[in-house]
C-alpha positions as CSV (number, residue, x, y, z in Angstrom):
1,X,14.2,-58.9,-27.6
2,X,16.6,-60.3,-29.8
3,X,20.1,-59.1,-30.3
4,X,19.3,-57.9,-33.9
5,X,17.2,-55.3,-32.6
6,X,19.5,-53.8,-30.4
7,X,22.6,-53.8,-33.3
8,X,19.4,-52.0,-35.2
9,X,19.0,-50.0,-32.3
10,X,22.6,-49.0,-31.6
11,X,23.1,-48.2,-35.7
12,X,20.4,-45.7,-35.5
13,X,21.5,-43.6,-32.5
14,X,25.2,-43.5,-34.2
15,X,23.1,-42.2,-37.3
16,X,21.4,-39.5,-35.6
17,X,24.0,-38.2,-33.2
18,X,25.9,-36.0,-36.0
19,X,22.4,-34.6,-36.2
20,X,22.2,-33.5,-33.1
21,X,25.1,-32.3,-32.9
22,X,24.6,-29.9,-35.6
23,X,21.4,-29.6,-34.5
24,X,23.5,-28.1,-31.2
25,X,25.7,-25.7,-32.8
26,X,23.1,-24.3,-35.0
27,X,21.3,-23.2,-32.1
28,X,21.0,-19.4,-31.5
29,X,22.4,-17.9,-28.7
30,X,19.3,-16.1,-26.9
31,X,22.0,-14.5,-23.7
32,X,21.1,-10.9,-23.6
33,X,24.1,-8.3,-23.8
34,X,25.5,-7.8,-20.4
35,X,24.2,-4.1,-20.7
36,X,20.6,-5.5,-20.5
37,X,21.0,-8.1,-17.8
38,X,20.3,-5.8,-15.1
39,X,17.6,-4.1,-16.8
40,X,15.9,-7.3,-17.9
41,X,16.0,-8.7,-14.0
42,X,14.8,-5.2,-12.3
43,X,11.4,-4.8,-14.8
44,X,11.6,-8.9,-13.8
45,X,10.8,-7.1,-10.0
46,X,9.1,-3.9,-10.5
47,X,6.3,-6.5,-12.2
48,X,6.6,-9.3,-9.3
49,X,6.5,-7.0,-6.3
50,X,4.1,-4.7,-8.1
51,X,1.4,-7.5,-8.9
52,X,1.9,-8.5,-4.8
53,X,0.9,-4.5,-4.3
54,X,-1.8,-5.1,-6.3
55,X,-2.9,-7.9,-4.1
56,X,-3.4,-5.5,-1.0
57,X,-6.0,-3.6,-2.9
58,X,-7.7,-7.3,-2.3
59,X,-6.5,-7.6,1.3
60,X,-7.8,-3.5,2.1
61,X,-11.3,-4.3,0.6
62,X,-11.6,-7.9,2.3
63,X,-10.4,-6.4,5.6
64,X,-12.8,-3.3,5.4
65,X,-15.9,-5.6,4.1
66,X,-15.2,-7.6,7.3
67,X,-15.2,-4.8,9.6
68,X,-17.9,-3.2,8.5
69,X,-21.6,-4.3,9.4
70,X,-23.4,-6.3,7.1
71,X,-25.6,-3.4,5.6
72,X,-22.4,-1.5,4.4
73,X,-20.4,-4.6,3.0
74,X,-21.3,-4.0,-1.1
75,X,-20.5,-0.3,-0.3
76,X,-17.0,-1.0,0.7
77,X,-16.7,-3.4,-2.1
78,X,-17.9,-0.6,-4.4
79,X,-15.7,2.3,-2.9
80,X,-12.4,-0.4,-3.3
81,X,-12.7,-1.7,-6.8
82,X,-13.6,1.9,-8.1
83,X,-10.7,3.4,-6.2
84,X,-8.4,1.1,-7.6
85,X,-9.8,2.5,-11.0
86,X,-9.6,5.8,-9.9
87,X,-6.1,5.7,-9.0
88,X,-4.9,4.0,-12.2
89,X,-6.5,6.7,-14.8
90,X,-5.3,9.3,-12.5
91,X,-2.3,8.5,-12.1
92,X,-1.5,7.9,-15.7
93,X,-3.1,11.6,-16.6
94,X,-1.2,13.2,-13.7
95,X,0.5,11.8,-10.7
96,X,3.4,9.9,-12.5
97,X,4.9,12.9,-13.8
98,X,4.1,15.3,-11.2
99,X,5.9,12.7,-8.9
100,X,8.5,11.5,-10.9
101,X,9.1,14.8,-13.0
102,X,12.9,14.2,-14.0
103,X,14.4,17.6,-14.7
104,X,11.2,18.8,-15.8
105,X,10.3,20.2,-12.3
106,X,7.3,23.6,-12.7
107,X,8.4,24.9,-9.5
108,X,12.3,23.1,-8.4
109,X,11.7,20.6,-5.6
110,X,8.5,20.9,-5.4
111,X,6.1,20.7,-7.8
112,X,6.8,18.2,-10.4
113,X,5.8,18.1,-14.1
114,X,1.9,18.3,-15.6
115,X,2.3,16.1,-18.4
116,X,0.5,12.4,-19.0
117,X,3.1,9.8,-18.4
118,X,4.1,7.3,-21.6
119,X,5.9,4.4,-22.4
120,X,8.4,3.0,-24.4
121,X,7.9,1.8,-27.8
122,X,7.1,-2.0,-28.8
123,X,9.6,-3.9,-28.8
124,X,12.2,-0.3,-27.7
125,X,12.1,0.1,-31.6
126,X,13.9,3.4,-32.6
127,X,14.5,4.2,-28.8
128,X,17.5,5.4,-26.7
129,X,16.3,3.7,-23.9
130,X,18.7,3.6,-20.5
131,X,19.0,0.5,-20.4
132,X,20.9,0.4,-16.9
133,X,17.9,0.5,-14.8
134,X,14.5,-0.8,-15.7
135,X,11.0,-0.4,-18.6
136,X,8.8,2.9,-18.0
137,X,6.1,0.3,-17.5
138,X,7.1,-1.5,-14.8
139,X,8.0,1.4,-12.6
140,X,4.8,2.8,-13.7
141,X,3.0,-0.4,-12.7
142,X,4.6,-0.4,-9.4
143,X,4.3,3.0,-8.4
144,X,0.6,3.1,-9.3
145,X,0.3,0.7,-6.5
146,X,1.4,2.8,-4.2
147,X,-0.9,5.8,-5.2
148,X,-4.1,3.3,-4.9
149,X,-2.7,1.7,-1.6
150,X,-3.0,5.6,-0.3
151,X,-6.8,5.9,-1.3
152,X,-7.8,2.5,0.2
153,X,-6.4,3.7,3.9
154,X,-9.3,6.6,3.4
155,X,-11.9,4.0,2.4
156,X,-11.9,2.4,5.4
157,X,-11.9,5.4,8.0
158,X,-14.9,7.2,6.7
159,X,-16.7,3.5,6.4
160,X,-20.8,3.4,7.1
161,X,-22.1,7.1,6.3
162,X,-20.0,8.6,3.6
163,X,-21.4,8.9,0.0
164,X,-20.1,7.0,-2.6
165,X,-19.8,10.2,-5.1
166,X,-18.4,12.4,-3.0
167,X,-15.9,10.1,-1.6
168,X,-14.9,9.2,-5.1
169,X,-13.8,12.8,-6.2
170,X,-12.4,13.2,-3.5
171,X,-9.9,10.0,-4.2
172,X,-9.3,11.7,-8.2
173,X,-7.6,14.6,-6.1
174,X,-5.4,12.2,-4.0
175,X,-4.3,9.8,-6.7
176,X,-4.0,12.5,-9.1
177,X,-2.7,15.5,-7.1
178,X,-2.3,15.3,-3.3
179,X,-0.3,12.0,-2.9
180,X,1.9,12.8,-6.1
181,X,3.1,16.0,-4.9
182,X,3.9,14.9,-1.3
183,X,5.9,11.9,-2.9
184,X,7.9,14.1,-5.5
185,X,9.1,15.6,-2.5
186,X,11.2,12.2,-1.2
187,X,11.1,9.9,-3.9
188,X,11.0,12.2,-7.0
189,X,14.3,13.7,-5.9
190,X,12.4,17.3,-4.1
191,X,13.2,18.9,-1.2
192,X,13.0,16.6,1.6
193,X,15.1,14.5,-0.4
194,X,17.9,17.2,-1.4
195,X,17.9,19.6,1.7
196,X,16.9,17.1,3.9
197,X,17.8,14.2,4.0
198,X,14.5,12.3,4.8
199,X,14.8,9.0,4.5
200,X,11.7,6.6,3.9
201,X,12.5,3.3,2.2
202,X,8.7,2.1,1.2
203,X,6.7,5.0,2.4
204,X,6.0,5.0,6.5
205,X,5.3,8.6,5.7
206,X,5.4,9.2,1.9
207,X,2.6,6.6,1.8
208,X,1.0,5.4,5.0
209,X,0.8,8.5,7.1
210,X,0.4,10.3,3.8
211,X,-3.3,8.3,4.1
212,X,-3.7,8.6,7.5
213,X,-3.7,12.4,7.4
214,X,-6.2,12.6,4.3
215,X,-8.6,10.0,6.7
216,X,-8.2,11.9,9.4
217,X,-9.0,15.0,7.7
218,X,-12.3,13.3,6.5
219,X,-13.5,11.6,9.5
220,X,-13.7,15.3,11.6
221,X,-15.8,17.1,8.3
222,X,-17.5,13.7,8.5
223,X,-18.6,12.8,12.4
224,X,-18.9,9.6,13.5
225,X,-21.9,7.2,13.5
226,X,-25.1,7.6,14.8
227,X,-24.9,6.2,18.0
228,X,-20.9,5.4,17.9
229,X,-20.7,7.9,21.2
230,X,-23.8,8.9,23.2
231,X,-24.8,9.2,26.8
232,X,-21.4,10.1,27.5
233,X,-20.4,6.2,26.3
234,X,-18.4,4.9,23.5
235,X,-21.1,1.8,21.9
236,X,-18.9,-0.4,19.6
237,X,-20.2,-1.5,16.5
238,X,-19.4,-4.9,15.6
239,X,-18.0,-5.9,12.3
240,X,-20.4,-8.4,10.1
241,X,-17.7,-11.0,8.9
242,X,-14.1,-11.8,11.1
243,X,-13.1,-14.2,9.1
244,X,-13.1,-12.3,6.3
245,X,-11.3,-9.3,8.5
246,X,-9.0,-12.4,8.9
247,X,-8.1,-13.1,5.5
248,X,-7.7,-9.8,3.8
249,X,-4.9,-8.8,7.2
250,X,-3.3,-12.2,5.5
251,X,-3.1,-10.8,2.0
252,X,-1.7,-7.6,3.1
253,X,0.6,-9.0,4.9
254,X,1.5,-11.0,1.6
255,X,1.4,-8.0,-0.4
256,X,3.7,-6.2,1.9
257,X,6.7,-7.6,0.7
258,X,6.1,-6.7,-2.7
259,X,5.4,-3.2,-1.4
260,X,9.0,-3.4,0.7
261,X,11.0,-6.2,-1.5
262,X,10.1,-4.2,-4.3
263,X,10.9,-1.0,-2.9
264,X,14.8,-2.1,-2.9
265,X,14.3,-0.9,-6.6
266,X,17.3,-3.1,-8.3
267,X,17.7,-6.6,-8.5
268,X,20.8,-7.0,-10.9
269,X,23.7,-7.9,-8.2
270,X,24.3,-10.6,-5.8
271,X,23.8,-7.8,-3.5
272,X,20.9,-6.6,-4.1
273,X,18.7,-9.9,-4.2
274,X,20.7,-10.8,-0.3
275,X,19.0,-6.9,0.4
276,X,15.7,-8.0,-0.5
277,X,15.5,-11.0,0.8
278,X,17.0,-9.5,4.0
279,X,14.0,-7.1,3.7
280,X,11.1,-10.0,3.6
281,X,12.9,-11.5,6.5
282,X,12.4,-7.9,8.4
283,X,8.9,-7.4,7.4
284,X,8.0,-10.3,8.3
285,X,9.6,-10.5,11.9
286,X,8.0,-6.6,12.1
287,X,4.5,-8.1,11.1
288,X,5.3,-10.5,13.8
289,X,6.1,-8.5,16.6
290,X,2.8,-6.2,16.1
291,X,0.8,-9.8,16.5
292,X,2.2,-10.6,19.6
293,X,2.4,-7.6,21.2
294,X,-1.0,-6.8,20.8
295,X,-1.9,-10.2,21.8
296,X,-0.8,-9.7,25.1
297,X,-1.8,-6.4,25.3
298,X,-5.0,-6.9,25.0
299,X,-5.2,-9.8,27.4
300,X,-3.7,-7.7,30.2
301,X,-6.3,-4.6,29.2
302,X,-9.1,-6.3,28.6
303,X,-8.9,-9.3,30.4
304,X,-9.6,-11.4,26.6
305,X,-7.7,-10.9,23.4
306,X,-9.0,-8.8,20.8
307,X,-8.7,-10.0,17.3
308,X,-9.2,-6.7,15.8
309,X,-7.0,-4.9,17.5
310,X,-4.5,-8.2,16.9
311,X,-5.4,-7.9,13.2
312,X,-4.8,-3.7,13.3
313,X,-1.3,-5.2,15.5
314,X,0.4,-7.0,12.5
315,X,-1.0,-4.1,10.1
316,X,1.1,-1.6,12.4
317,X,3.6,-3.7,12.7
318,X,3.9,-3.6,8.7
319,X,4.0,0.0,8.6
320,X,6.0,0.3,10.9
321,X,8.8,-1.2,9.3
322,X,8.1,0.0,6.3
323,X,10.2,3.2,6.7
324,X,13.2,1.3,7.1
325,X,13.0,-2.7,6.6
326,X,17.2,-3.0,5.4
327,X,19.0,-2.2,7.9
328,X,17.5,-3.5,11.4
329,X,18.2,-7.0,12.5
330,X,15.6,-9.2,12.5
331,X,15.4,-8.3,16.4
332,X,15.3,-5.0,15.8
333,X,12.1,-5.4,13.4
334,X,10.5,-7.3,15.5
335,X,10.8,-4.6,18.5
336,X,10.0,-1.8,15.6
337,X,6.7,-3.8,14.9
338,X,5.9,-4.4,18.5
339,X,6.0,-0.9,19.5
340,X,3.7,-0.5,16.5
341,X,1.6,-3.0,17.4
342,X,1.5,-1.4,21.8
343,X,0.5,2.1,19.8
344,X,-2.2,0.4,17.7
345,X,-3.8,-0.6,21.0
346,X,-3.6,2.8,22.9
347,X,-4.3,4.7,19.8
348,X,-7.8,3.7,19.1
349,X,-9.1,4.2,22.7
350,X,-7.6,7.5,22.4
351,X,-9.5,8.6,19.1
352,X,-12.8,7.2,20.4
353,X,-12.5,9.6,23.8
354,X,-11.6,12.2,20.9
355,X,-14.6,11.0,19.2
356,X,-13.2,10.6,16.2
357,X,-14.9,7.4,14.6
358,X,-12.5,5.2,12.4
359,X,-14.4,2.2,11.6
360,X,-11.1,0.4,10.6
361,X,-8.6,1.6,12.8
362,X,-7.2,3.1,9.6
363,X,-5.8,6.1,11.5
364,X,-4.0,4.3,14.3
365,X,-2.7,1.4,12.1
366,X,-1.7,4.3,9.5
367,X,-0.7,7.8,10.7
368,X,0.5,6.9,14.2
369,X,2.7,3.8,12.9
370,X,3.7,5.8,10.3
371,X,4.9,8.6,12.2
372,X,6.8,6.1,14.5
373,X,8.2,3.9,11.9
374,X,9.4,7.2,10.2
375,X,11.2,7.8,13.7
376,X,12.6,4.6,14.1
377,X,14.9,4.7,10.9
378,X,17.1,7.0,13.2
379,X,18.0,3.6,15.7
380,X,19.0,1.4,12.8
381,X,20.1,4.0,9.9
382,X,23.0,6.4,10.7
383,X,22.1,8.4,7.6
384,X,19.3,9.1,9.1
385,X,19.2,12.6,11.3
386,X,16.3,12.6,13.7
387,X,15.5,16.6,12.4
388,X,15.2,15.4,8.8
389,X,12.9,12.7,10.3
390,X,10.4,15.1,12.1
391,X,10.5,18.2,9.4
392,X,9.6,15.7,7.2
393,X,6.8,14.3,9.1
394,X,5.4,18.2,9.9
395,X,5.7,19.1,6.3
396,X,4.4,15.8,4.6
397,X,1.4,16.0,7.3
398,X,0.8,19.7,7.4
399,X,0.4,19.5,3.5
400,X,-1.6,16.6,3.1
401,X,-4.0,17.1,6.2
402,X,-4.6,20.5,5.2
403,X,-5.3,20.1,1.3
404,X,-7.4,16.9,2.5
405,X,-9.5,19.2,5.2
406,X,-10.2,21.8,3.0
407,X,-10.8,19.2,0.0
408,X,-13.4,17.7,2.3
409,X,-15.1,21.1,3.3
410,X,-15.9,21.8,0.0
411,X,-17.2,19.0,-0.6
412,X,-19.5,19.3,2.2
413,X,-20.8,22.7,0.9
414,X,-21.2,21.9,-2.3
415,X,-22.8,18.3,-2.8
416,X,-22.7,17.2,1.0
417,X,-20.4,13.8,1.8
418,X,-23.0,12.4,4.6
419,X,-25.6,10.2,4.1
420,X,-29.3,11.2,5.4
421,X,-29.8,9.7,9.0
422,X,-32.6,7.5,7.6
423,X,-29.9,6.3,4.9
424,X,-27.6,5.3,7.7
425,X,-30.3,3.7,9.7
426,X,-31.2,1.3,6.5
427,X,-27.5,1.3,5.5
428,X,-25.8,2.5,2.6
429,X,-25.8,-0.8,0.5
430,X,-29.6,-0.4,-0.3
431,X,-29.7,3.7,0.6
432,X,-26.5,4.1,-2.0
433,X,-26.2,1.2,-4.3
434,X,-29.5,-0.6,-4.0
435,X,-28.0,-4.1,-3.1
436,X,-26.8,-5.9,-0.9
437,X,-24.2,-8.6,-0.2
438,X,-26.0,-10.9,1.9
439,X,-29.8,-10.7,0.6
440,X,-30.6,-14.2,2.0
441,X,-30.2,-12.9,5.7
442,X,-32.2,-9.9,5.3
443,X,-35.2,-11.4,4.0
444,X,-38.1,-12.2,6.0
């Protein structure tokens, strides 16, 4: 090139530069007030760590359709997606103001508001919005989560000879009434919160065991399977797909630190962000611990390793933390999640001598983590009192499994929850829904 282009070249730039200068200073300034920054990054995490919750609804169904045999796959995949459903119109109608109710309590401290929750305005037009904390919707969004995580524990206990129907009202009064209330109690500022002074960080109890005790309920109105215990013997029932078991224990566990992170609730200081990230590393280690525990376990038991019960091992581990995944070390978490992954494997040996059938382990993973990760908060949290711990547990359990049972009773009378025997026999993906999710293996 020759040297009159770049004198041509040189002349231009000097041209343009006062442009883009102006250009520069013309620019609007798009910072927020300070008074929003926190508000803006909290709704940033309420919709992060509540889209990861979502997630699990993936990981429950996956896990369940895996454990299931092949006739009852599309069944599970029909019980999860309508759940999910379920639990958001409910919710919405219901459960967000009967667990969140404010100062608009029907009975103080323990039964919240009946009134259908709303959001702000577009765009906060014409609104004296609190602006210190986060948008209706995202705690809304997360929360739901939570409600729907609840129903998917049942799903998966009373697998293989529930009916759809049944089952389905059933989770309206859950979503919309049972879980809500229980939760008011701790979270919505109730009784176990005030007099208390329960603590449960991301729901050992509030949520998990709160599920457990509704599935436990169900599977003794429901029996077990035909054949699950006869002749004095316990006959396992293999599930159709591990892999698939494999995958959605992997998306939960991914999910779970939405459903912990998340549960930090703020994310507008320096300290808050080291907290949640502290709280990823815990769940993580916890998740950890349950693996290898129940690993080993099940080698020294059973002379080979069991994946399921490892699979159920990192689930317990999860819930185990749960309770309390801020304060422990990371060694600490990973002991928490061990233990929860030791009672995972002596837990479901112990419901099948009860014969009580949980196809999923739901139960174990669930109400007896639960219970112990409720307890464990005492070793790492001196807030904590280990009275608060257990008259939490009794009333959070007494209530739920009580509603639950006599929910499922009338149930029973009324339209019947079982399938016929024959129905079982063919299973419920043709009996129920008429389809099936592996046609190509059943056909002759």
């Amino acid at each position: 090139m020759t040297s009159k282009f770049w004198t041509a070249l040189a002349a231009g730039a000097a041209l343009a530069a006062p442009g883009i200068a102006f250009a520069q200073e013309a620019a609007v300034d798009m910072t927020p007030p300070n008074g929003e920054i926190g508000y803006i990054f909290n709704t940033f995490m309420f919709l992060i760590a509540g889209f990861l919750v979502m997630w699990m609804a993936a990981g429950f169904t996956m896990l369940e359709a895996g454990l299931v045999r092949q006739k009852n796959v599309t069944m599970q995949l029909m019980k999860n997606v309508s759940l999910f459903s379920l639990a958001g119109v409910m919710y919405y109608l219901i459960g967000y103001n009967l667990m969140y109710p404010g100062d608009g309590w029907t009975v103080p401290n323990w039964l919240g508001a009946f009134a259908i929750a709303s959001l702000e305005p577009v765009g906060l037009a014409g609104t004296e919005t609190d602006l210190t904390y986060a948008s209706t919707g995202s705690d809304f969004y997360f929360q739901l989560m939570f409600a729907a995580t609840t129903a998917s524990i049942v799903s998966g206990a009373l697998a293989e000879r529930i009916k759809l129907w049944p089952f389905l009202i059933f989770t309206v009064l859950l979503t919309g009434l049972i879980y809500p209330i229980q939760a008011s109690w701790k979270w919505g500022g109730g009784y176990l919160d005030s007099e208390l002074g329960f603590l449960d960080f991301a729901g050992s109890t509030v949520v998990h065991s709160a599920g457990g005790w509704a599935a436990l309920a169900g599977a003794l109105v429901l029996g077990p399977r035909l054949g699950k215990y006869r002749d004095g013997g316990i006959f396992p029932m293999p599930g159709s797909n591990l892999p698939l078991a494999t995958l959605g224990t992997f998306i939960l566990w991914l999910g779970w630190f939405g459903f912990n992170g998340g549960s930090q609730l703020y994310m507008d200081t320096a300290a808050n962000v080291a907290d949640i990230s502290r709280i990823f590393a815990n769940t993580n280690a916890a998740a950890a611990g349950g693996v290898l525990v129940t690993l080993v376990l099940t080698q020294l038991l059973y002379r080979k390793p069991d994946l399921t019960m490892v699979l159920n091992g990192a689930l317990g581990g999860l819930v185990s933390i749960t309770a309390e995944p801020l304060t422990p070390s990371l060694g600490a978490a990973t002991l928490i999640g061990g233990m929860g992954g030791a009672l995972v494997v002596f837990a479901v040996p112990f419901l099948d001598k009860l014969k009580i059938d949980d196809v999923v382990g739901a139960i174990p993973v669930h109400l007896v983590c639960g219970i112990w990760g409720t307890l464990a908060v005492v070793l790492t949290n001196s807030d904590a009192t280990l009275m608060g711990q257990l008259l939490s547990i009794v009333i959070v359990g007494a209530f739920v499994f009580t509603v639950s049972l006599v929910s499922w009773m009338v149930l029973k009378a009324v339209m019947g929850i079982r399938v016929s025997e024959e129905d079982e026999v063919t299973g419920l993906d043709v009996a129920e829904l008429g389809m099936e999710a592996y046609p190509e293996f059943s056909q002759v």
